[in-house]
C-alpha positions as CSV (number, residue, x, y, z in Angstrom):
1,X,74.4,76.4,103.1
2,X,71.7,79.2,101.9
3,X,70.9,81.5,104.9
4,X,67.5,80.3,105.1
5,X,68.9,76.5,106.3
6,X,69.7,78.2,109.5
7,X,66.3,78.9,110.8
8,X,66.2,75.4,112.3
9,X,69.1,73.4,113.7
10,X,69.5,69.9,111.8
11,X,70.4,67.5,114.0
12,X,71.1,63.5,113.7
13,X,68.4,61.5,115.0
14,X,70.9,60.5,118.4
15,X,70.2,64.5,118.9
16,X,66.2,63.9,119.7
17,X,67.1,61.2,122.4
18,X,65.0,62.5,125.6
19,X,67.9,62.2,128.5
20,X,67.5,63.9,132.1
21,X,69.5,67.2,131.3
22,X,68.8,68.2,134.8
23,X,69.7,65.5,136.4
24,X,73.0,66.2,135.0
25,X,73.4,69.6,135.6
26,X,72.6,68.6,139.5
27,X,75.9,66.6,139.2
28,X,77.7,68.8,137.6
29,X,77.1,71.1,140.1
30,X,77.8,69.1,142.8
31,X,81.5,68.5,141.3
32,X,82.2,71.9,140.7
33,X,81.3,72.6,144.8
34,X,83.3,70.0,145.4
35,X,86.3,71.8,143.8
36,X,85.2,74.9,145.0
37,X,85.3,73.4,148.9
38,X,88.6,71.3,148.3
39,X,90.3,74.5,147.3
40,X,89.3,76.8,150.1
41,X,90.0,74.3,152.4
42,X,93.7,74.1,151.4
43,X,93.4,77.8,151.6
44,X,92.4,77.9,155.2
45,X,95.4,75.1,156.5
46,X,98.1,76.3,154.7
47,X,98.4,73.6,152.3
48,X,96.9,76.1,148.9
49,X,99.0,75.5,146.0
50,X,99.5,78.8,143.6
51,X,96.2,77.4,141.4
52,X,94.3,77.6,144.7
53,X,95.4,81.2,145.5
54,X,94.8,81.9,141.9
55,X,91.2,80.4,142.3
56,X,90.4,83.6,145.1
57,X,92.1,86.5,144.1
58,X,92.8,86.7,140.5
59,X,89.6,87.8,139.3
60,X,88.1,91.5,140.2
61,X,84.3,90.3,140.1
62,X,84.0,88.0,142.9
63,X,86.5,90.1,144.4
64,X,83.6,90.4,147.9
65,X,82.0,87.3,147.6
66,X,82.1,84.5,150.6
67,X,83.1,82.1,148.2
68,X,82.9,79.5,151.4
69,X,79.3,79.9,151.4
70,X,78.3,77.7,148.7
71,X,78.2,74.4,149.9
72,X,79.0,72.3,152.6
73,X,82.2,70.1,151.4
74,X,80.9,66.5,153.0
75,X,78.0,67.3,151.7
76,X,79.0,67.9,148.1
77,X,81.6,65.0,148.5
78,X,78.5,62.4,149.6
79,X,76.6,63.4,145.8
80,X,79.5,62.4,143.6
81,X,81.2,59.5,144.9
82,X,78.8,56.7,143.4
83,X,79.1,59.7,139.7
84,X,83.6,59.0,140.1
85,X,83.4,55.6,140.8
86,X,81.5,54.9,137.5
87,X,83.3,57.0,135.3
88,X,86.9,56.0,137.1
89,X,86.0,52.5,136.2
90,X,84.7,53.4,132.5
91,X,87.1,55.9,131.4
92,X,89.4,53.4,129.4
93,X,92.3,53.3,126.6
94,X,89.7,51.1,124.8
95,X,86.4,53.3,124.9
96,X,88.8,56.8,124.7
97,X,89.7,55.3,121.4
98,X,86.1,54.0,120.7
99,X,84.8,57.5,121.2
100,X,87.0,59.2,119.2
101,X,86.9,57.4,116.3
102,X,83.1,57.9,116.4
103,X,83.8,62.0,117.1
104,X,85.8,61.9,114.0
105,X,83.0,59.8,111.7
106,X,80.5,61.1,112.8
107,X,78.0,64.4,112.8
108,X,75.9,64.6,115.4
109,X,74.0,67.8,114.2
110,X,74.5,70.5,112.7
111,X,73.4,74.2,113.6
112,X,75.2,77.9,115.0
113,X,76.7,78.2,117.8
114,X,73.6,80.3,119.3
115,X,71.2,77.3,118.2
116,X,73.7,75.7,120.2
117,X,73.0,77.7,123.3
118,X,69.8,77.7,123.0
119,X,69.2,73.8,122.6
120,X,71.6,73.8,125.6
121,X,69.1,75.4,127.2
122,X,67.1,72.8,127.9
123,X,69.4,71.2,130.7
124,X,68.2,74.2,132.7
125,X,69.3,73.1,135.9
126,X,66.1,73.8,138.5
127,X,67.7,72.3,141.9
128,X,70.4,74.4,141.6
129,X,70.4,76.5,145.1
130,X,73.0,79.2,144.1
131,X,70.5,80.4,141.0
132,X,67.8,79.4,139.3
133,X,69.7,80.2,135.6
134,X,68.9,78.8,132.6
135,X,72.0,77.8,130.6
136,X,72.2,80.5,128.2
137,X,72.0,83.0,131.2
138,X,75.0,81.3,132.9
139,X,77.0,81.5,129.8
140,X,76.1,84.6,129.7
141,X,76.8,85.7,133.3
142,X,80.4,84.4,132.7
143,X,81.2,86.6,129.2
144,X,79.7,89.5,131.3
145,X,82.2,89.1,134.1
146,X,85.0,88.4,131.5
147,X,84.1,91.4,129.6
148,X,83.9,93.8,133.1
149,X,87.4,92.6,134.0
150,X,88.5,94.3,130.6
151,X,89.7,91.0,129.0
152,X,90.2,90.2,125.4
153,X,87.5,89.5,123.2
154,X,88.5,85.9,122.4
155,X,88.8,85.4,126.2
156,X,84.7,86.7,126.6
157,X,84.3,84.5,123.8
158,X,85.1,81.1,125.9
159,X,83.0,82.3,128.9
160,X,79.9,82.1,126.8
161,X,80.7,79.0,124.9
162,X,82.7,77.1,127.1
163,X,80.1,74.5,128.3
164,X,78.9,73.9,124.8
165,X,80.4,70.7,124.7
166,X,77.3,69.4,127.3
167,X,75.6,68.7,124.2
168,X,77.0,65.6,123.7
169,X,74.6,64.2,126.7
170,X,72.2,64.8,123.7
171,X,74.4,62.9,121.3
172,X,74.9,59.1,122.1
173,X,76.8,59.3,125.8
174,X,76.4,56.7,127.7
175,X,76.2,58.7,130.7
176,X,76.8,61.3,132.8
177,X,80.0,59.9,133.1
178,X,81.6,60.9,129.9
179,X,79.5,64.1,129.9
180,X,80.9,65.9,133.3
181,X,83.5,65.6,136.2
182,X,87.0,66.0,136.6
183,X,89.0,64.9,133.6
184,X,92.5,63.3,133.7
185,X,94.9,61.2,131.6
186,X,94.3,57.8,129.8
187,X,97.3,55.7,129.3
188,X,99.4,56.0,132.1
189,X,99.3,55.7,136.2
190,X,96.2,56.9,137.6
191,X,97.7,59.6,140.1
192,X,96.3,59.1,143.4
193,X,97.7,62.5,144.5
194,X,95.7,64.4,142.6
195,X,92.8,62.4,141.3
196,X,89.9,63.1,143.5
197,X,88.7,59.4,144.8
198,X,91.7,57.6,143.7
199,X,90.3,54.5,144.9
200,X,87.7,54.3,142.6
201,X,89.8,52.9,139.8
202,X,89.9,49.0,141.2
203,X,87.3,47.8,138.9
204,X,88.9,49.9,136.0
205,X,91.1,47.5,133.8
206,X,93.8,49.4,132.8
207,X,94.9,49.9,136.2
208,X,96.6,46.6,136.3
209,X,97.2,46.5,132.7
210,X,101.3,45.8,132.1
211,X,101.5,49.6,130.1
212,X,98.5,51.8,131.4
213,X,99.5,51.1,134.5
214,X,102.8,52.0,134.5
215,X,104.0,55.7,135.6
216,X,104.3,57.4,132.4
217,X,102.4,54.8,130.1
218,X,101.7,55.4,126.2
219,X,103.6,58.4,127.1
220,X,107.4,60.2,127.3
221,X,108.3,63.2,129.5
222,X,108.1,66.4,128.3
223,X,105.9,65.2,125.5
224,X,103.4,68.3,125.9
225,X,99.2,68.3,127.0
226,X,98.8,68.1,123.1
227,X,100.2,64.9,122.2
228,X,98.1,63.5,125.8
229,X,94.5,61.8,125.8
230,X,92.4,63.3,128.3
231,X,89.1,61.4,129.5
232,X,86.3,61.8,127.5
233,X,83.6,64.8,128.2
234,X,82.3,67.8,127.2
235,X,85.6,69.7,128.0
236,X,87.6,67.5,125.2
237,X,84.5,67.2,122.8
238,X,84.2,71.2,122.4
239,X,87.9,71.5,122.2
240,X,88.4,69.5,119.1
241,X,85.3,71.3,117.5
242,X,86.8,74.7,118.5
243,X,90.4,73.5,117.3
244,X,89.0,72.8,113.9
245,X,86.4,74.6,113.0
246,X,87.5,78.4,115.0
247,X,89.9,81.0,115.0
248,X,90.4,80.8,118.8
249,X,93.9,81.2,120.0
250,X,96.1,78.7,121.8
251,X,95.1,80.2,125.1
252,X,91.3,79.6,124.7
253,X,91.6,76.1,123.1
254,X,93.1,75.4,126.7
255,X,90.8,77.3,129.1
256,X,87.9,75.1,127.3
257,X,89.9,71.5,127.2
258,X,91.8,71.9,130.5
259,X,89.2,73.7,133.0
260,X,88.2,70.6,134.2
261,X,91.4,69.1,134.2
262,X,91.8,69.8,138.3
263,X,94.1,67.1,139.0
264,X,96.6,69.3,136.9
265,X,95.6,73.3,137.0
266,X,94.5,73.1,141.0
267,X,96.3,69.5,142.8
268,X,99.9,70.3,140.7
269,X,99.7,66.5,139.2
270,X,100.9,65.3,135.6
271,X,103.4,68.0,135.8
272,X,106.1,65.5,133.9
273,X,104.1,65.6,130.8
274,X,104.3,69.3,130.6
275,X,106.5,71.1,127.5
276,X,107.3,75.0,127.3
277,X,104.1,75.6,125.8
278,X,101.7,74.1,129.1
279,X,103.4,76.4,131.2
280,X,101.7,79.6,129.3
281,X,98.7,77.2,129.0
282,X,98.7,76.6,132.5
283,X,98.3,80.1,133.8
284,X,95.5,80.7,131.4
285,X,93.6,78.0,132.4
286,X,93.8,79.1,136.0
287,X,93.1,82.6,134.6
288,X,89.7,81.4,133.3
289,X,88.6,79.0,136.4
290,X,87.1,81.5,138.4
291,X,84.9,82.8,136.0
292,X,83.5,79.8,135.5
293,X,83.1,78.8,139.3
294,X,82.3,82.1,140.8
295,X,80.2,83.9,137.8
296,X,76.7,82.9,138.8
297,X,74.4,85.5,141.0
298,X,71.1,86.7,140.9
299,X,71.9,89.5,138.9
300,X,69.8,88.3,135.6
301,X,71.8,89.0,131.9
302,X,69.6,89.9,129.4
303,X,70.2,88.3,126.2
304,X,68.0,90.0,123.7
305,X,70.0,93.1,124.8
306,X,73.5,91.8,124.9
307,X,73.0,89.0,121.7
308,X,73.7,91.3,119.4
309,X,77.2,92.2,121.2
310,X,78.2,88.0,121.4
311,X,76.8,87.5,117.5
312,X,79.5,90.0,116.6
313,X,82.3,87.9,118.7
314,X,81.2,84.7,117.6
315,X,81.5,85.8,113.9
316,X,84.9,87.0,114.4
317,X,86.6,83.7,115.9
318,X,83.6,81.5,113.9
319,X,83.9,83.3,110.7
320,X,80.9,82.2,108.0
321,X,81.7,80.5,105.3
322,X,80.7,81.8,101.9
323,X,76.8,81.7,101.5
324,X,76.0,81.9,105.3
325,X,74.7,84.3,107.7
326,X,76.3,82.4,110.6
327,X,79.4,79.8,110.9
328,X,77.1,76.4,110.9
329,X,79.3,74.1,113.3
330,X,79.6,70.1,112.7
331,X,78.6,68.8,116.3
């Protein structure tokens, strides 16, 4: 595609759909709270698993922040129970099939990954009490922290795209329910020690269905994260268009499909699926989390300053293809 092409995204005609971006950025911040809460509540009595411990004192950034501060946890918990109990009773076999097979047949749009930002842009989430961001500044507040803690470049890289995948609200969801929340497993048991409302499943059908139902399901032991279906979102949407379409190492494919995957990283669930591989994938996931959770402040990022620095990293891992000025991405 001639450089000229890229001046203006081209997206499908699902892409001009007018949806209430804000509405689900206000749940997607409740969830994240929600995590953020459960977590320093098992620090406080005892019960903190290594994630959790991880969580606070892994990262050098937030290292004098009162991450406590941020919510109230009944609070938080009272926005998102009516969000889980749709998308625990929605999140099938039959529509995790459904959706991938339209993921895989369809474009949605197509345009850079900075046209991506900035048409993310417009879920610019203005109920938010912890800032008043727009998305491209939040993206951009979590490559900054990233990049202060000295870490890699491909590892800066997922803190400025790694909520990309919210795009598919724009793309023929059906919901903020396969958009956002926690993700977890399809096929097997729901586990109601780590899944956050586990009650919410009654009304889904393959809770009593003869396989999904069953401990380990579709599934075998040991069968490794890769070979598992994950609920559909914007975690597992970006994932396969980084896996195909970048040069991003195994590390950052699974900081952007598994950092909403809580019931594993933070509540120690789904271990049995785990190969040698997840366990490296593991800590890097919990590596990334608080980057993501912790990241925002009032200090504003400045992007005409620092786009020039991101263009260069986005080039490296989204190399352009002959004939282009940037790496157009099929969305």
């Amino acid at each position: 595609m001639a450089p000229m092409a890229l001046d203006s995204p081209n997206f499908s005609e699902d892409s001009t759909n007018h949806r209430d971006g804000l509405a689900l950025e206000e749940t997607s911040d409740a969830i994240d709270k929600v995590n953020l809460l459960k977590a320093s509540m098992r620090v406080k009595n005892g019960t903190a698993t290594q994630a959790d411990v991880d969580i606070y004192t892994a990262s050098q950034f937030d290292a004098e922040k009162d991450k406590t501060q941020f919510r109230q946890y009944d609070d938080a918990c009272d926005r998102v129970k009516d969000f889980y109990r749709e998308q625990h009773t929605k999140q099938t076999v039959a529509y995790n099939l459904r959706a991938r097979e339209d993921f895989r047949n369809n474009t949605r749009g197509e345009m850079t990954i900075w046209q991506a930002m900035e048409k993310l842009n417009t879920l610019i989430d203005e109920s938010d009490p912890d800032t008043s961001l727009s998305q491209i500044e939040h993206l951009l507040q979590s490559a900054e922290a990233i990049r202060r803690d000295g870490k890699p470049a491909w590892f800066q890289l997922v803190g400025l795209i790694h909520d990309l995948g919210k795009l598919l609200f724009f793309f023929g969801s059906e919901g903020q329910w396969d958009v956002v929340g926690d993700t977890f497993p399809i096929g097997c048991r729901f586990d109601a020690n780590s899944i956050i409302y586990p009650g919410t499943f009654t009304a889904n059908p393959d809770a009593t269905h003869e396989v999904f139902s069953s401990e380990h399901g579709i599934y075998a032991p040991g069968c490794g994260l890769d070979n598992v279906m994950l609920s559909w979102g914007h975690d597992e949407y970006l994932y396969l268009i980084c896996r195909d379409q970048s040069t991003l190492p195994a590390e950052a494919l699974a900081m952007i499909r598994y950092h909403s995957f809580y019931p594993w990283h933070s509540a120690g669930g789904y271990r049995w699926m785990m190969n040698e591989k997840d366990e490296g994938m593991l800590k890097a996931v919990r590596a990334f989390n608080p980057y993501d959770l912790y990241s925002k402040s009032d200090e504003l990022p400045r992007a005409e300053e620092l786009k020039a620095y991101y263009m260069g990293l986005i080039n490296e891992f989204f190399p352009p293809r002959e004939g282009e000025g940037e790496r157009v991405i099929r969305w």
